[in-house]
C-alpha positions in Angstrom: 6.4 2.7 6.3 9.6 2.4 8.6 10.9 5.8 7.5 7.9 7.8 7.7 6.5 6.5 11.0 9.9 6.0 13.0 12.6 7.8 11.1 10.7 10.9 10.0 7.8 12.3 12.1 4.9 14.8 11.4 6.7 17.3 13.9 9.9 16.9 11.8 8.0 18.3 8.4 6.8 21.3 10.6 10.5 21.9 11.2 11.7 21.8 7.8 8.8 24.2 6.7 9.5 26.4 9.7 13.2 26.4 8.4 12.2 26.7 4.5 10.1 30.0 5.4 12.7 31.3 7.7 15.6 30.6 5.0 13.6 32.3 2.2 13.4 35.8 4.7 17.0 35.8 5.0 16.9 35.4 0.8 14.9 38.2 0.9 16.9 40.7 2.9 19.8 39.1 0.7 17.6 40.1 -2.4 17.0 44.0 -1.5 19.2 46.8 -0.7 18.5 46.3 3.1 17.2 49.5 5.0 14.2 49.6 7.5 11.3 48.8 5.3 13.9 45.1 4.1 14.4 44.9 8.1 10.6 45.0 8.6 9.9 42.5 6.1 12.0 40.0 7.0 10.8 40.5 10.5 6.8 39.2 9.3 8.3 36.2 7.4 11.0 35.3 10.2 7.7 35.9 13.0 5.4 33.8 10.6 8.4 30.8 10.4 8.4 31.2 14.3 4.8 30.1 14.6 5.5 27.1 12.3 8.3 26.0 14.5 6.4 26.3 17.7 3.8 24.2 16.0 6.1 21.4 15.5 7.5 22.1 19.0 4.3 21.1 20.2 2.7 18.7 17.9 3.8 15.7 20.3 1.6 17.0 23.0 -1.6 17.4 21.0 -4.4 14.7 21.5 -4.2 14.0 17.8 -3.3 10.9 16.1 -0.3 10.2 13.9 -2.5 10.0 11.1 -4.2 13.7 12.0 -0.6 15.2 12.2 0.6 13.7 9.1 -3.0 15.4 7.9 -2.3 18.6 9.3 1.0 18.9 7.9 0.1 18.5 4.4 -2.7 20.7 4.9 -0.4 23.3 5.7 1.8 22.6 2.8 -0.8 22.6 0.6 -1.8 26.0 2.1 1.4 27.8 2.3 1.8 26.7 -2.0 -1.8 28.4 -2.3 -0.6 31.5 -0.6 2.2 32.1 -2.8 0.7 31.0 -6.3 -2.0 33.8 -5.3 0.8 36.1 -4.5 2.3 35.3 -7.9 -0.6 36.2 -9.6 -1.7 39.2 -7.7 1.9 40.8 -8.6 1.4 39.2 -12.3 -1.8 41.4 -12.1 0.0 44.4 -11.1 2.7 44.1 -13.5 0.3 44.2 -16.3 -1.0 47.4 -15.2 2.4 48.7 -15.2 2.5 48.9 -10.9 6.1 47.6 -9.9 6.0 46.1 -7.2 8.6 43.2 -4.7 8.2 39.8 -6.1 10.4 38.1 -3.8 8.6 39.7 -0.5 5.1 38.7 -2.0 5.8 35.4 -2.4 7.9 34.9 0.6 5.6 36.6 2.9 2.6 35.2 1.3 4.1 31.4 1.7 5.2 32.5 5.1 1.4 33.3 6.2 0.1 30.6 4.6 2.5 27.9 6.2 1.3 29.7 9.9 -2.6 29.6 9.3 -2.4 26.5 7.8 -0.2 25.2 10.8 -2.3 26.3 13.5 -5.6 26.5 11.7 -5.0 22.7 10.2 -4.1 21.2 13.5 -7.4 22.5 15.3 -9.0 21.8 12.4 -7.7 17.9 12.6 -7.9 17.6 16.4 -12.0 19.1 16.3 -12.7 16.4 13.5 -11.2 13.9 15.7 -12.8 14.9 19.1 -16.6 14.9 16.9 -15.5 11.2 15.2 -14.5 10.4 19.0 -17.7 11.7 20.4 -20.0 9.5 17.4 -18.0 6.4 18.3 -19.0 7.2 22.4 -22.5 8.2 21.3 -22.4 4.1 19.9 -21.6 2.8 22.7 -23.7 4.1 25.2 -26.9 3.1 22.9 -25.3 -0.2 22.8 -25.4 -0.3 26.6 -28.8 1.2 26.5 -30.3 -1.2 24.7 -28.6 -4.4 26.7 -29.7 -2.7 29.7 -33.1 -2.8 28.1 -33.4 -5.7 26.2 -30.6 -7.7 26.8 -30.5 -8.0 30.7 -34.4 -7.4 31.1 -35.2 -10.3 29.4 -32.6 -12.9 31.2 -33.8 -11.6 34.4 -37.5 -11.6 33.5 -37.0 -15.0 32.4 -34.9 -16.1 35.8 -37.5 -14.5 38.3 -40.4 -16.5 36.7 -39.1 -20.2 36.8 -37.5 -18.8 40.2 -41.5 -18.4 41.4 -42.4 -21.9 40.0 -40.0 -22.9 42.6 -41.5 -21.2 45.2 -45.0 -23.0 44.4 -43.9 -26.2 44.0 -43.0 -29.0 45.8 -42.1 -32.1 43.2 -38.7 -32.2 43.2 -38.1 -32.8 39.3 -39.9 -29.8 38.5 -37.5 -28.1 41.1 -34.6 -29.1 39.4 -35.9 -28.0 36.3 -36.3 -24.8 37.0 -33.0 -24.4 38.8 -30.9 -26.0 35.6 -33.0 -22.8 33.5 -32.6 -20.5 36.4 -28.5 -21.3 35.9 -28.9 -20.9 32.5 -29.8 -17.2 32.2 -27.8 -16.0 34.9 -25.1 -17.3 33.9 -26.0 -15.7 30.4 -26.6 -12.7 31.9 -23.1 -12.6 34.0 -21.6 -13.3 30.0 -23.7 -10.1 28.9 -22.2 -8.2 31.9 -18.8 -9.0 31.3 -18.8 -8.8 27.6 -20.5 -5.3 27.8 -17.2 -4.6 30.5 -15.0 -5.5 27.8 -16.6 -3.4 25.5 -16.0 0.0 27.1 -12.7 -1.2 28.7 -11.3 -1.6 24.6 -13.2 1.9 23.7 -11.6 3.2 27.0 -8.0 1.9 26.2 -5.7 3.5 23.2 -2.7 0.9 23.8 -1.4 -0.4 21.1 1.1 -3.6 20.8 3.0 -5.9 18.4 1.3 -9.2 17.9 2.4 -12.2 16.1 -1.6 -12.4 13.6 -0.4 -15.6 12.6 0.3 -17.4 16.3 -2.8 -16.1 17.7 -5.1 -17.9 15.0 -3.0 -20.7 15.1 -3.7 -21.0 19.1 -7.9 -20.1 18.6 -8.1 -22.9 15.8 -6.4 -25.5 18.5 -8.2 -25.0 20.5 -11.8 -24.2 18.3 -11.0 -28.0 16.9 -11.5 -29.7 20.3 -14.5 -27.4 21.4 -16.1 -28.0 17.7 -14.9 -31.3 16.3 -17.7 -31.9 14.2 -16.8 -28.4 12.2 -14.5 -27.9 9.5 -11.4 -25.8 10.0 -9.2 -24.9 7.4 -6.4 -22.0 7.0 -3.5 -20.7 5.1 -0.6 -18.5 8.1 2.7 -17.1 7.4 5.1 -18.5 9.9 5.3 -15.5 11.9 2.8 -12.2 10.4 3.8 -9.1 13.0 0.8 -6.2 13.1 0.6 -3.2 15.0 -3.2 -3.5 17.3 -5.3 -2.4 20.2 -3.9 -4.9 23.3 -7.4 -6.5 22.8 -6.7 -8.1 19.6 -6.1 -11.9 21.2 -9.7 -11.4 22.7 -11.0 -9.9 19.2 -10.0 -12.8 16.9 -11.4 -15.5 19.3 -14.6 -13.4 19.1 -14.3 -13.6 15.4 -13.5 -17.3 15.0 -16.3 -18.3 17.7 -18.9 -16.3 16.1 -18.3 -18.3 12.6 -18.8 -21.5 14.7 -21.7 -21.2 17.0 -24.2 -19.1 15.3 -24.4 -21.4 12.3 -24.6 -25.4 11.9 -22.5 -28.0 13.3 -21.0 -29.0 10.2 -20.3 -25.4 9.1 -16.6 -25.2 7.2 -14.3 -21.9 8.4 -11.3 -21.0 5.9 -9.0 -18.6 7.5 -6.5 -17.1 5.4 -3.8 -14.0 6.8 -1.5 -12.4 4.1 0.7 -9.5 4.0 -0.3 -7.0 1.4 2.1 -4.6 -0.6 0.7 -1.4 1.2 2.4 -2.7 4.4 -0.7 -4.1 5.5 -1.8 -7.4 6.8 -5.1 -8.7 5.9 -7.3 -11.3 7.9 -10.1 -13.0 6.0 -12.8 -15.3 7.9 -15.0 -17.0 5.4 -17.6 -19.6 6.8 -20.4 -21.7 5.0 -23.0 -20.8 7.5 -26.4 -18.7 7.8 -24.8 -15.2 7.5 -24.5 -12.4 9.9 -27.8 -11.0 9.5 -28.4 -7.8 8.6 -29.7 -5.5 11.3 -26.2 -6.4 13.1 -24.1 -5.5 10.0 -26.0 -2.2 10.0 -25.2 -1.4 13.3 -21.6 -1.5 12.9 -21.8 0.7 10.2 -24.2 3.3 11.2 -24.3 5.4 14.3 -28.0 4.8 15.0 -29.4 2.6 17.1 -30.3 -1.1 15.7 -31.6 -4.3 16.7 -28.7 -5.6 18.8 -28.6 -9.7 18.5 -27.3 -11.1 21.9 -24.1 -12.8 22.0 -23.4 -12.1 18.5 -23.9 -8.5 18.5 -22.0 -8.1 21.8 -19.2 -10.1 20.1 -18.9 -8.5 16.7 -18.9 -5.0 18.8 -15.7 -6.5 20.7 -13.8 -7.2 17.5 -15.4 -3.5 15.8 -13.7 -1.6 18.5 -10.4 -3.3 18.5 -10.1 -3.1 15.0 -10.9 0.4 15.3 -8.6 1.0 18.2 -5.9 -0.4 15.9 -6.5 1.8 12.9 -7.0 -0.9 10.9 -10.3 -1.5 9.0 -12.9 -4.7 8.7 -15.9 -5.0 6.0 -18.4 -8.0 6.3 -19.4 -9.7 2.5 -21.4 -12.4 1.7 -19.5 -16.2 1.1 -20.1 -17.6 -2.5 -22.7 -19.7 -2.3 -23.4 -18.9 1.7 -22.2 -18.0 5.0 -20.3 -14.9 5.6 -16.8 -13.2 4.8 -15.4 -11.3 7.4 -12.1 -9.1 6.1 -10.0 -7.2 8.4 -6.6 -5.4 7.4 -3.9 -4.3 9.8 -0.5 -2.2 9.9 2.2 -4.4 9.7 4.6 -3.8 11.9 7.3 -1.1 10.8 10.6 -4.0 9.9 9.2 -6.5 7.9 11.0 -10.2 9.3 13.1 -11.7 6.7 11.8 -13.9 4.0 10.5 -16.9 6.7 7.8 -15.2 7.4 6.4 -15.3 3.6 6.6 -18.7 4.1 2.7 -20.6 4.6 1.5 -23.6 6.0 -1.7 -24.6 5.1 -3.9 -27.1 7.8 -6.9 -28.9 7.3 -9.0 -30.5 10.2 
């Protein structure tokens, strides 16, 4: 993963085709006795390799991903070899009807055209599919907000407003004090629903990415999960150091992970928390509680783009940790835990140099 993503770049492969088509022009003129009509060719193929190069020229300033470029390019490639094998056997047609015609200008030019629609046509192609996946994932959000704004924030201040008017009636102080402690309660409840809804479109809004140590910032959440919850079970197996490529919000993601396992579900409820670096140069997180489950309707609206029943801080919390994943180009599936509770796997790129062989090393905790 080191060479492709920092030694070798998408822009780099549009190069080397640009160069390829542009060599095999020069072949060509090399091929035939030269003259105008050779001159003329090798003009098309050497203006077709021009449009590959200015492709890679720009590629860097494209709104497209590394993944959409990579994407693009072997689109192209794959193009450009279409182009030619249909060259080959539209001149293998020819030739069995006895019509001579140039091999070597068929298949360079028709490689050559192929390699610049594919280059141009690919990249749009990539960047439109990306902008419409971009434009779903906005569509999400702002039902998400549309149904806080309904449900969510309605309720806490419906709630709020009423004990706030059994204030106003009343005059025995208990029943005062009461209905203060509950009006507290929601508004503070509702300032959380605020600020986790902020958080929300501030990790949609932001594309930064960062090097974290996985393995540290699980260690840190348990420490501190194991004074908040001391009547849970934590157990978990950590490299010494695991280094991923995420979204800046990962910290904030994992603790919404972690915390979700614990306070939805009983007091006693046992979380295992394993992270281990897979062979595709991946790291995977797995969160496995004994709990009640995630229930449905909030799995489903991670995985759909239509609007479902929103849960309150659970659904605003497993949103966090969606878009961060997704922010990060990792991935994160939800299974049920054999006999109960829930699973929560998420995989991550590792980052491009692997440490040395400490960080294979685990320690394994109990508390």
């Amino acid at each position: 993963m080191s060479f492709s993503t920092e030694t070798l770049r998408p822009r780099h492969g549009f190069y080397v085709l640009g160069w390829i088509c542009f060599g095999i022009g020069i072949a060509h003129s090399r091929l035939e006795a030269g003259g105008l009509e050779t001159a003329l060719e090798v003009l098309m193929i050497v203006g077709l390799a021009t449009i590959v190069l200015y492709t890679g020229n720009e590629l860097p300033e494209r709104p497209v991903s590394i993944e959409g470029r990579w994407r693009a390019l072997l689109l192209t490639i794959l193009l450009s070899v279409a182009f030619a094998a249909l060259a080959f056997l539209v001149w293998l047609t020819w030739s069995i009807d006895g019509v001579n015609r140039e091999l070597s200008f068929l298949l360079a030019f028709a490689a050559s055209l192929g390699a610049a629609v594919g280059a141009r046509g690919s990249l749009y192609a990539v960047e439109s599919n990306e902008r419409l996946t971009e434009t779903q994932e906005l569509t999400k959000l702002l039902k998400i907000n549309q149904r806080v704004l309904r449900h969510n924030l309605r309720n806490e201040l419906s709630i709020a407003l009423g004990h706030l008017e059994n204030v106003e009636r009343t005059v025995d102080g208990e029943t005062v004090d009461d209905d203060l402690r509950v009006i507290r309660d929601h508004l503070e409840a509702l300032l959380d629903t605020t600020d986790r809804t902020r958080k929300i479109v501030s990790i949609w809004d932001t594309s930064d990415e960062t090097e974290h140590d996985l393995a540290s910032i699980v260690d840190d959440q348990l420490r501190r999960l194991r004074q908040e919850y001391p009547s849970a079970t934590f157990s978990s197996t950590l490299p010494e150091e695991c280094r991923v490529i995420a979204h800046t919000a990962l910290p904030l993601a994992i603790q919404e992970a972690l915390v979700n396992a614990v306070e939805h579900n009983p007091a006693d409820v046992s979380v295992d928390i394993t992270v281990e670096a897979l062979p595709d140069e991946t790291v995977e997180l797995e969160i496995s509680d004994t709990g009640t489950g995630i229930p449905a309707p909030d799995r489903e609206a991670i995985a759909l783009p239509e609007e479902t029943a929103l849960a309150h801080t659970r659904g605003l919390g497993l949103w966090i940790l969606y878009w961060t994943i997704r922010g990060s180009d990792g991935t994160i599936e939800f299974d049920e835990n054999d006999p109960e509770g829930t699973v929560v796997r998420i995989v991550l790129p590792a980052r491009s140099e692997p440490d040395s062989a400490s960080s294979s090393r685990s320690r394994s905790r109990r508390g």
